[in-house]
Every structure is written in C-alpha cells, then in structure tokens.
C-alpha positions in Angstrom: 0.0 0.0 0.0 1.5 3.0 -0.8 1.7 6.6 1.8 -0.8 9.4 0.8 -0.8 12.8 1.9 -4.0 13.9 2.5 -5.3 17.6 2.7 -8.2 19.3 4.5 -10.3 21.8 2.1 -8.2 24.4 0.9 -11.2 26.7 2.4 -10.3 25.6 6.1 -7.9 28.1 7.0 -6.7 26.1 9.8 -5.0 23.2 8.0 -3.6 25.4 5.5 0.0 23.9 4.7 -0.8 20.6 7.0 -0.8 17.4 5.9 -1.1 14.0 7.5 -0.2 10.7 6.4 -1.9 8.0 5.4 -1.1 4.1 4.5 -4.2 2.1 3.7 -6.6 3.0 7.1 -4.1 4.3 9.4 -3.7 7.8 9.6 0.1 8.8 11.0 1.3 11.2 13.4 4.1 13.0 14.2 5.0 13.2 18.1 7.4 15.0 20.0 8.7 11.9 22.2 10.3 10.9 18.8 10.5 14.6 16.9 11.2 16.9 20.3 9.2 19.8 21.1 7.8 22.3 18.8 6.2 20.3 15.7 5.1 23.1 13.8 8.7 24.1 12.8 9.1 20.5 11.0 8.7 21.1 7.2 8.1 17.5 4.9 8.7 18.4 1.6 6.6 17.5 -0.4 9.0 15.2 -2.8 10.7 13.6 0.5 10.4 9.8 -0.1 8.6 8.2 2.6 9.6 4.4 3.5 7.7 2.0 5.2 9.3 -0.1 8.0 8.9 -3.1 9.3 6.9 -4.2 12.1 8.2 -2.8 15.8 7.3 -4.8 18.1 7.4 -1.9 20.9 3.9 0.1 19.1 2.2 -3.6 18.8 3.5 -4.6 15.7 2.3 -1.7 13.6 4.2 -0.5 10.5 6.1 2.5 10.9 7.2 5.4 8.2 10.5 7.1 7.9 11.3 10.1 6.1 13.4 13.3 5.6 11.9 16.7 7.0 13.2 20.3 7.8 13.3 21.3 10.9 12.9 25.5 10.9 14.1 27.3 14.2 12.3 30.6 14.7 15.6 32.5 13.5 14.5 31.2 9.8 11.5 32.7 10.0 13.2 36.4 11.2 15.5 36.2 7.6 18.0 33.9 8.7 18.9 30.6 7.2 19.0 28.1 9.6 17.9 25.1 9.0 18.9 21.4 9.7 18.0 18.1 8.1 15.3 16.3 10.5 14.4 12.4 10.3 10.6 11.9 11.1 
C-alpha cells in the first residue's frame, strides 16, 4: 500500500500547509517523544520519499514510516537561514 498525503479543504484556514499521512486506514502522526518539542517548525517536503518499515514490536507490531523533514528554528523565520536536516 502506498503513503498518501492527504489535505483538508483548501477553504479551512486552519490546516492550510498541514498534511497527514496515510497508508491504507491508518492515519500517522508525528509526536514529540520521537521529533522533540515544537512540531510546527518540522517542514516534509513535499518530494521527501517516505519508507515504510517493518513491524516494531514496541507500538504492537504496527508498520512505521521514515522520512526526511526540515526542521525550521524561529531564527528562519526572522531572515535567517538556519535550517537542519530532520528524520521523522
């Protein structure tokens, strides 16, 4: 089964630029026990490959995804270029 990013109606302002993830019924999450705090600064672009893993036996078996994201500090956003290369 292959990953799908799905979007929300471009007319709901709040999900603008959010996408989740999606692999046959599951939807996927991102969470900060495995990302740290502050999700909203992790960019997936939109051509990053996403790979399915194998089972983990620590989340009950269940197939996890692995991909490269940006993380962007709040510097970035004031002009500044600082960005660093994120696995999710």
């Amino acid at each position: 089964m292959p990953v799908e990013r799905v979007r929300a109606h471009p007319e709901v302002r709040a999900t603008a630029g959010k996408v989740a993830l999606m692999r046959g019924p599951i939807v996927y999450c991102l969470e900060e026990v495995d990302n740290g705090p502050n999700l909203a600064q992790i960019v997936l672009p939109s051509d990053a490959e996403l790979v399915v893993e194998g089972k983990d036996p620590m989340l009950g078996n269940a197939v996890t995804l692995r991909g490269m994201a940006t993380k962007v500090n709040a510097s970035a956003w004031l002009g500044r270029r600082a960005l660093c290369a994120h696995t999710v």
